[in-house]
C-alpha positions in Angstrom: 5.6 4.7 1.4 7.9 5.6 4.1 10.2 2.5 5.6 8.6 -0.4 6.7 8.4 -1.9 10.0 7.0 -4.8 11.7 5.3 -4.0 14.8 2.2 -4.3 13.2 2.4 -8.5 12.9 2.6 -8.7 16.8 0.2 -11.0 18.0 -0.7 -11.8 14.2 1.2 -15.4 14.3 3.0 -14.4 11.0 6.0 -16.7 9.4 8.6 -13.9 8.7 11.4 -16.0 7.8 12.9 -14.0 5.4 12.3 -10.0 7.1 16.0 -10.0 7.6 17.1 -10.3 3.8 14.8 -7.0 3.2 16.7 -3.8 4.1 13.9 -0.9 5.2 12.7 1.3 2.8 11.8 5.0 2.8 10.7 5.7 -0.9 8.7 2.5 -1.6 7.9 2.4 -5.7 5.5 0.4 -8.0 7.5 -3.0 -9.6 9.7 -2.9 -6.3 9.4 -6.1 -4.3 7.8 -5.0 -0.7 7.3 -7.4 2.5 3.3 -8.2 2.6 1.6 -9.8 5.0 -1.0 -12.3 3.2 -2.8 -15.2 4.3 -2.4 -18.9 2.2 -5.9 -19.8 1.3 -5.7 -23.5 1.1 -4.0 -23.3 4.6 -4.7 -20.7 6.5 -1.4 -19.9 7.1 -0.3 -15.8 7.5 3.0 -15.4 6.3 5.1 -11.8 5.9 6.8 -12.2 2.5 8.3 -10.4 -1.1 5.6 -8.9 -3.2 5.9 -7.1 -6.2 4.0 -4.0 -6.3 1.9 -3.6 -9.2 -1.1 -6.5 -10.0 -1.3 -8.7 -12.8 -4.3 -10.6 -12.9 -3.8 -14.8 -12.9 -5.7 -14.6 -15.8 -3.8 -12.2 -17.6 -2.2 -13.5 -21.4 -0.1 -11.1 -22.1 3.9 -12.6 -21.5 4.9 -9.2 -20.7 2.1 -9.0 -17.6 0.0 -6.2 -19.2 -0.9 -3.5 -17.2 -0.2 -3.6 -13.4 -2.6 -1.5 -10.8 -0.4 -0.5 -8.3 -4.1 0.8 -7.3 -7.6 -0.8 -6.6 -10.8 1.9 -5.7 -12.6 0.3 -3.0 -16.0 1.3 -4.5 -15.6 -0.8 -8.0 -13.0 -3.7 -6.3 -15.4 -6.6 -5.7 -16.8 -6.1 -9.4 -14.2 -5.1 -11.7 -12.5 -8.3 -13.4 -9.2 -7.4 -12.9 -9.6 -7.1 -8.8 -13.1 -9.1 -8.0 -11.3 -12.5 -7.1 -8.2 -11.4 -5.3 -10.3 -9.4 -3.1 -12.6 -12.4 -2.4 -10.1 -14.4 -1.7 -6.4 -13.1 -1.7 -6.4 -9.9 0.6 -3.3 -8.8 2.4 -2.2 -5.8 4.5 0.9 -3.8 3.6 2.7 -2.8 6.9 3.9 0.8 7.1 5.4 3.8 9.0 3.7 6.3 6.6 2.7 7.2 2.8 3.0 10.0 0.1 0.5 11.9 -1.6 1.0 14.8 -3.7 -0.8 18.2 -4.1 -1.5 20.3 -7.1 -0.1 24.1 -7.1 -2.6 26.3 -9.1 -0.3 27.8 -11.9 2.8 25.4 -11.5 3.4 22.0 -13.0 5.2 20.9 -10.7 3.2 19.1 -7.7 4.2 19.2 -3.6 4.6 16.2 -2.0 3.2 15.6 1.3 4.4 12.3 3.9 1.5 11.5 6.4 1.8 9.0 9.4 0.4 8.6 12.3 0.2 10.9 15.4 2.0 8.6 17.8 4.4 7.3 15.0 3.0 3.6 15.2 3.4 1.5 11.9 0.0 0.6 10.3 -1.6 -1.5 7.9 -2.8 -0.2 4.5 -4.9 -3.3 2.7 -4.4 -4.6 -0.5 -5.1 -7.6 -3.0 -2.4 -10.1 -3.8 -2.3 -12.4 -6.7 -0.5 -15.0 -8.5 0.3 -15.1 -12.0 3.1 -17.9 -13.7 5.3 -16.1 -16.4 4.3 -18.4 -19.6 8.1 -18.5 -21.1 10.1 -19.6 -17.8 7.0 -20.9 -16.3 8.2 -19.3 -13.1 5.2 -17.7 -10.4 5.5 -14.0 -9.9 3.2 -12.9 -7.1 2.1 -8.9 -7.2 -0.3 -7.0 -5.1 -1.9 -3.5 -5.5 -3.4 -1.3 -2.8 -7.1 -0.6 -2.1 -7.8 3.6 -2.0 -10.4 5.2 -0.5 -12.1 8.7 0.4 -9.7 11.0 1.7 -10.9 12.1 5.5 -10.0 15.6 6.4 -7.1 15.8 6.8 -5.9 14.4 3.6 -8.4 15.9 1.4 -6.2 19.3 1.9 -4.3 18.0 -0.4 -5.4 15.1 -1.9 -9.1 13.6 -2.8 -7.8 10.1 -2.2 -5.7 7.8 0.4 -4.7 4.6 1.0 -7.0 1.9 3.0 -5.8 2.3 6.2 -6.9 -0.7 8.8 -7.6 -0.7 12.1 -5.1 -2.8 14.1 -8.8 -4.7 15.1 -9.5 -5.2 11.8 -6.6 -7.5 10.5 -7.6 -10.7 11.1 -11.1 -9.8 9.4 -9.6 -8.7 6.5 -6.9 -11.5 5.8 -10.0 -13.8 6.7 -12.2 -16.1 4.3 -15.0 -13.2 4.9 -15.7 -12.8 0.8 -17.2 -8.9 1.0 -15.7 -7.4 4.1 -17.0 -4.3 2.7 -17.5 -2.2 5.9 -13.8 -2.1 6.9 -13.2 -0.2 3.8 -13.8 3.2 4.9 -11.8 6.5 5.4 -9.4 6.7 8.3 -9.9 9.0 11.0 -8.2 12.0 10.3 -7.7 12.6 14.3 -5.4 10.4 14.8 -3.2 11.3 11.8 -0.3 14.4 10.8 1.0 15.5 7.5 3.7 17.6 6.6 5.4 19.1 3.5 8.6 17.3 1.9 11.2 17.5 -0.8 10.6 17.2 -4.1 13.5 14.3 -4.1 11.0 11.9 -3.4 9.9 11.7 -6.7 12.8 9.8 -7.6 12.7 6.4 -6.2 16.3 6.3 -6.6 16.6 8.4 -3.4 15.5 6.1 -0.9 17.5 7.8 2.5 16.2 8.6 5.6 16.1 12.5 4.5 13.3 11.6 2.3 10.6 12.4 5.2 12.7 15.3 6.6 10.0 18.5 6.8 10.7 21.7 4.8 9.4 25.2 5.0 7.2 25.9 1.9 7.1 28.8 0.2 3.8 30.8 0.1 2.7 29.6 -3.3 2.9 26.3 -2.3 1.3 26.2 0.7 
């Protein structure tokens, strides 16, 4: 995920009051803490705050936190245990400027990694499920979220079969509302309104989180 912004939360009344201690990131990684916006359910209240990326169910045992989805399929996330309740009741929307997906070269191991944003260069809002889960030796409350995927629409599915949940700025308050099964806002975005373009391969090293990260490059002709 390219670096986040926060021009999404206009208008959202979203508590931000630690944005400022978060420095933008351009090569976003699972078990890095990310700003979320979620919504408090016993009060309603929409805040923009740390999550770490990667789920662990609150009813997880294991001290270590198990396995963590970093990602939720939008056609099994209201049934399968480890996603049902969150999405019932702890969604959250993950502001961005763009995302990464990666495409398979026939004979080469090696796959090509693609950034895609927006036409106009807006931030959006990919949703998610957040949870909370209290770390049994220290007793302390870790809260992680995963993203919601989807179909990809055409212009992604050059590349890749899959892409995040991509909201509609008119769909935010639905989704961060008590609405159990908001089922119909998960759907593919349009395609129209979206560009993708080739980058370096140094994005597969979260390590390298600069602005060159989303700089285009010419591809050679097996890799187009």
């Amino acid at each position: 995920m390219a670096p986040v912004r926060y021009a999404i939360v206009d208008g959202m009344n979203v508590r931000d009051s630690r944005v400022h201690n978060y420095p933008p990131r351009w090569n976003a990684a699972p078990s890095q803490d990310l700003l979320v916006i979620r919504r408090n359910p016993p009060t309603g209240e929409v805040s923009l705050e740390p999550l770490r990326w990667g789920l662990i169910p609150y009813w997880c045992q294991d001290p270590k936190g198990g396995r963590r989805s970093i990602n939720a399929k939008y056609e099994t996330v209201r049934n399968l245990p480890t996603f049902r309740d969150a999405y019932r009741r702890r969604r959250c929307i993950v502001p961005v400027d763009g995302f990464f997906e990666w495409k398979a070269i026939k004979g080469q191991k090696a796959k090509q990694p693609y950034a895609i944003a927006m036409k106009d260069g807006r931030p959006f809002g990919i949703g998610g499920l957040w949870e909370n889960w209290k770390e049994p030796f220290s007793d302390e409350w870790i809260r992680t979220f995963a993203v919601i995927t989807t179909d990809a629409n055409e212009l992604v599915a050059q590349i890749h079969n899959r892409m995040p949940l991509i909201l509609a700025p008119g769909d935010y308050s639905s989704w961060l509302s008590e609405e159990p099964d908001p089922r119909e806002l998960m759907r593919p975005f349009p395609a129209l309104n979206m560009r993708m373009w080739p980058i370096s391969t140094r994005v597969n090293k979260p390590e390298n989180d600069d602005p060159s990260i989303v700089e285009p490059i010419e591809l050679t002709t097996s890799a187009a």
